[in-house]
Kinemage of the C-alpha trace (Angstrom):
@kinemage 1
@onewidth
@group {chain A} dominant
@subgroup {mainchain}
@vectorlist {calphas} color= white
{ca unk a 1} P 0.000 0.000 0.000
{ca unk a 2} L 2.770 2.711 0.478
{ca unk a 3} L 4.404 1.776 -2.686
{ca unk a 4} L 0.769 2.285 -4.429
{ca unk a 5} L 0.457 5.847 -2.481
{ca unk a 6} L 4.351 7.008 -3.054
{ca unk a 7} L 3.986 5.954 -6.911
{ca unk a 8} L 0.847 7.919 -6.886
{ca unk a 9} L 2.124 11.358 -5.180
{ca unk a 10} L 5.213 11.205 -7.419
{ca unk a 11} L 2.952 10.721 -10.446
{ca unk a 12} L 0.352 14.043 -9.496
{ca unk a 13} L 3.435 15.556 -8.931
{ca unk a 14} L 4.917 14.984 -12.592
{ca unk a 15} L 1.919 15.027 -14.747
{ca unk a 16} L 1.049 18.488 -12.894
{ca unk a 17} L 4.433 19.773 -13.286
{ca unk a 18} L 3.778 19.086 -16.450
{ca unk a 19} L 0.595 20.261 -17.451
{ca unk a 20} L 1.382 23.468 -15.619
{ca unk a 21} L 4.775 24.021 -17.588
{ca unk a 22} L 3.075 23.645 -20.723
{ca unk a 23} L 0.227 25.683 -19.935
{ca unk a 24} L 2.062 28.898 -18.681
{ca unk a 25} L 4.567 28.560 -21.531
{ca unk a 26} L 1.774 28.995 -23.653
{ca unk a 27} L 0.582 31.707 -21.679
{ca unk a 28} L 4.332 33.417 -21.557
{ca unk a 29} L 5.043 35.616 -24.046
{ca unk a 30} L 8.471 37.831 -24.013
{ca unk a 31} L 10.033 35.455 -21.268
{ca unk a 32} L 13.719 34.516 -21.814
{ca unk a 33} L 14.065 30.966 -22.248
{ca unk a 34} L 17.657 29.108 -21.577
{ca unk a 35} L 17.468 25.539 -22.365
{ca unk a 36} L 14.060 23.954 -23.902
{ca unk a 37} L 11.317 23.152 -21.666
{ca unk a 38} L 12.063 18.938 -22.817
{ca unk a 39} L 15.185 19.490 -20.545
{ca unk a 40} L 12.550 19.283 -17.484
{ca unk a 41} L 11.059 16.649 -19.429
{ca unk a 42} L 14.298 14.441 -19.667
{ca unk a 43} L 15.138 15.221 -15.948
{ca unk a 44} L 11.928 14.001 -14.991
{ca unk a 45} L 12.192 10.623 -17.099
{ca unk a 46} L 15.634 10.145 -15.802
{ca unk a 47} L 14.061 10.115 -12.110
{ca unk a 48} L 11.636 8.029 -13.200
{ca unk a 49} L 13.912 5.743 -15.048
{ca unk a 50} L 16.371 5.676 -11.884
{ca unk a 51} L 13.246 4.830 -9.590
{ca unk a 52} L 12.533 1.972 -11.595
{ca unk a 53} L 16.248 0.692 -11.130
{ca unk a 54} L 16.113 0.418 -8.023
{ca unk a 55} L 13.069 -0.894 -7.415
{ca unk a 56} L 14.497 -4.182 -6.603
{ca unk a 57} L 17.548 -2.514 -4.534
{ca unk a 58} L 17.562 -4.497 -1.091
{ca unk a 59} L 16.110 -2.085 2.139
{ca unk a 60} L 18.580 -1.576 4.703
{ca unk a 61} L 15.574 -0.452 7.038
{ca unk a 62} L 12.394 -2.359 7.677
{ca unk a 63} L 8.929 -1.124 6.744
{ca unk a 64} L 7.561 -0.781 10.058
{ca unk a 65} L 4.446 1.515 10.652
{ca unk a 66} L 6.110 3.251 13.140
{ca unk a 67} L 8.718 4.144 10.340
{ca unk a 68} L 6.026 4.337 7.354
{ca unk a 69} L 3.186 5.919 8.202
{ca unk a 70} L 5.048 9.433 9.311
{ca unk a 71} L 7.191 8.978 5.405
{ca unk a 72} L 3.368 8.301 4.117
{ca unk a 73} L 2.049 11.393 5.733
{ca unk a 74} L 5.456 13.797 4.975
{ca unk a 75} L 5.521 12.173 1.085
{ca unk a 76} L 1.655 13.706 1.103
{ca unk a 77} L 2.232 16.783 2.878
{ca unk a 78} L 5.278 17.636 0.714
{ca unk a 79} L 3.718 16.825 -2.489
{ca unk a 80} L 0.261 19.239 -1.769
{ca unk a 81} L 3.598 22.215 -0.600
{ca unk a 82} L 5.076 21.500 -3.835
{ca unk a 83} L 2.141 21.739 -5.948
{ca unk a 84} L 0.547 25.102 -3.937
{ca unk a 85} L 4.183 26.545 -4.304
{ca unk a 86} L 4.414 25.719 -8.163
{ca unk a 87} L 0.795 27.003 -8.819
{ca unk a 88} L 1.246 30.018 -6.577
{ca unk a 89} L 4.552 30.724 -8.702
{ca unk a 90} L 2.079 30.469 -12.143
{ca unk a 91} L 4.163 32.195 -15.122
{ca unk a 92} L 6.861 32.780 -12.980
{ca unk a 93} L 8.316 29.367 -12.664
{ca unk a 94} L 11.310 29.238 -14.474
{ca unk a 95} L 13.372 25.211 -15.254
{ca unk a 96} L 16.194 27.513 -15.178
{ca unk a 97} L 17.543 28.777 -11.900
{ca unk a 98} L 19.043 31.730 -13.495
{ca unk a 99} L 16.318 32.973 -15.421
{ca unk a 100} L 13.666 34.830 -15.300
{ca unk a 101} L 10.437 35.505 -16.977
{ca unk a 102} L 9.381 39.113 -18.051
{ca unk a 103} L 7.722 41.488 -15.963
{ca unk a 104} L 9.182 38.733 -13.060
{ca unk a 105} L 7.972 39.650 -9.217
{ca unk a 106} L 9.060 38.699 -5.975
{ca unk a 107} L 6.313 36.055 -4.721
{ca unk a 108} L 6.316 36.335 -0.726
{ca unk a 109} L 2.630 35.289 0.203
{ca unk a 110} L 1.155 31.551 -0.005
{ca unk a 111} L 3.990 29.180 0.464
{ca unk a 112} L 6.855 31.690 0.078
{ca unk a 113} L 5.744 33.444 3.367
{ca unk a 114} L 6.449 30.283 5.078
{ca unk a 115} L 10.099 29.333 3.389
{ca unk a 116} L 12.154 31.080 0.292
{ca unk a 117} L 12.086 27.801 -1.677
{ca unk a 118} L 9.061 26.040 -1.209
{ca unk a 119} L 9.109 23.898 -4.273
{ca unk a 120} L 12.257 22.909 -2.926
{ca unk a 121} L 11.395 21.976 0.171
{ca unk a 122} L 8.155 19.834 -0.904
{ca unk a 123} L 10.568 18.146 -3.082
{ca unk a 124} L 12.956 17.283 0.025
{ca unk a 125} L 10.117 16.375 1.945
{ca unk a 126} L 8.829 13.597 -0.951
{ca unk a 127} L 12.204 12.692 -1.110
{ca unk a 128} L 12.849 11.927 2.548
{ca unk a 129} L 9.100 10.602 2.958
{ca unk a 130} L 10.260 8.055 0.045
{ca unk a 131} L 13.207 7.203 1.903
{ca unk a 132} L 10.783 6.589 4.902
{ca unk a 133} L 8.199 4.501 3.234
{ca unk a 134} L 10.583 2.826 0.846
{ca unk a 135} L 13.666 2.248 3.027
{ca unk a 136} L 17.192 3.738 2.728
{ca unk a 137} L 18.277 0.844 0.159
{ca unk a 138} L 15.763 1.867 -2.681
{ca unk a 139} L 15.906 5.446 -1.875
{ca unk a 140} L 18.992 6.629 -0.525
{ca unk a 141} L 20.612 7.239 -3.958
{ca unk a 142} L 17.255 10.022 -4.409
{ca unk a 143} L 18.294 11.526 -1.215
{ca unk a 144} L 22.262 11.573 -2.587
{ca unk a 145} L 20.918 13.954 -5.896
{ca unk a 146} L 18.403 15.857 -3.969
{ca unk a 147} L 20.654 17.399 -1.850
{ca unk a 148} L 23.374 17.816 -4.503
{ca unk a 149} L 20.433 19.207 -6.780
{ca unk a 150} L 19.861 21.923 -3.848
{ca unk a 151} L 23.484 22.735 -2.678
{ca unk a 152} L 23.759 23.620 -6.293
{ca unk a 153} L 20.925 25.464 -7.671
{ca unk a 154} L 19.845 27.192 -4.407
{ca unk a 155} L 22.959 29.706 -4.302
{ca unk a 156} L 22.307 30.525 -7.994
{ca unk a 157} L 18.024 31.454 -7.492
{ca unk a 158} L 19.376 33.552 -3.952
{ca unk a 159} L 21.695 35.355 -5.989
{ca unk a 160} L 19.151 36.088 -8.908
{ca unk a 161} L 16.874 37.320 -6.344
{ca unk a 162} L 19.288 39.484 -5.003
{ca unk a 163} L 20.510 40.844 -8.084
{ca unk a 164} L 16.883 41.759 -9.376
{ca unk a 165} L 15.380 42.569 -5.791
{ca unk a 166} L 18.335 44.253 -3.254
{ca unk a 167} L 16.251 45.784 -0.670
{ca unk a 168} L 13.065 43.824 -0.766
{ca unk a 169} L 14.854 40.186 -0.992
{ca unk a 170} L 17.539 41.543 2.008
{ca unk a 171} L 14.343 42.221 4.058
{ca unk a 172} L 12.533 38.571 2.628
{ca unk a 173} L 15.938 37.007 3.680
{ca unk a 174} L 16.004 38.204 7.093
{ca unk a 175} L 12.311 36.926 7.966
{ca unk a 176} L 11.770 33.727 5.754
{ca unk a 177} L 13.810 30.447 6.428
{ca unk a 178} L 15.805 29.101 2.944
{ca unk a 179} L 14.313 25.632 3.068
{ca unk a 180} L 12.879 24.527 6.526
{ca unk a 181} L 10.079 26.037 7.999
{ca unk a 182} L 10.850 27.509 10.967
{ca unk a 183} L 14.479 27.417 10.316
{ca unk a 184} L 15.841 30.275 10.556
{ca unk a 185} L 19.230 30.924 11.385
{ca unk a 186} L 20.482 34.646 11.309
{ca unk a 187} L 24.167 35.318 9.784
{ca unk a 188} L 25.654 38.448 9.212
{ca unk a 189} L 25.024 39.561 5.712
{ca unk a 190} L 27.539 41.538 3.596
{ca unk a 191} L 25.956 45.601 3.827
């Protein structure tokens, strides 16, 4: 049964992802575009390619409730967070993390009140909920690229959004958490 319910949260995840890329290119006119939209697209069959892989990739955990239910009920959580944060984010969303689409505006209500990358953390949180549900064996290597995926493309979007917005993403840093609600640890930032 948790395979059934994490195949079907990863799957609304991708064919909305989808449907909502196409949509609000179509909708887009005068955005800058880096690579092709099918980039997303081959990212997104690589993951699912990968999952199927490992399918049959002994756990190293066992699938205890007390150990599944909680990844059943973050995998859920995370994947509604993702999908609010990508629709809140409409035209906006960008497959490039150094990109942005005309007339671009800093979102800071819905999800983005509650962390700076909310599509990012959803996607942690279905990735550690997997990792939960599945076991480490099946789903560590997920865990592996998320966090590589973030360590890279998270510096790049905060120093977009500092670029385009000084004053009004200074202020948004210093009151929203980067990735973990309620999170939020204060560092000195260069004045």
């Amino acid at each position: 049964m948790a395979s059934i319910a994490t195949s079907a949260c990863w799957g609304l995840v991708i064919v909305t992802w989808v449907v909502a890329a196409l949509y609000w290119r179509r909708k887009s006119h005068g955005s800058r575009q880096g690579r092709p939209f099918w980039a997303t697209v081959l990212v997104v069959a690589a993951i699912v390619v990968a999952r199927l892989i490992w399918r049959d990739v002994a756990d190293l955990t066992d699938h205890s409730r007390w150990i599944v239910l909680p990844g059943l009920a973050l995998l859920v959580l995370s994947t509604a967070f993702t999908i609010w944060a990508r629709l809140s984010l409409g035209r906006m969303w960008s497959s490039m993390p150094d990109m942005l689409q005309a007339d671009h505006q800093l979102r800071i209500d819905g999800p983005y009140a509650i962390t700076r990358h909310p599509i990012y953390t959803g996607l942690l949180g279905m990735v550690v909920g997997t990792v939960f549900v599945n076991g480490l064996g099946s789903s560590l290597g997920f865990l592996v690229i998320a966090a590589v995926f973030l360590v890279v493309r998270i510096p790049t979007e905060e120093r977009l959004m500092s670029k385009t917005f000084p004053d009004a993403y200074r202020r948004y840093r210093e009151r929203v958490p980067l990735l973990v609600p309620g999170l939020h640890l204060h560092r000195r930032h260069p004045a």
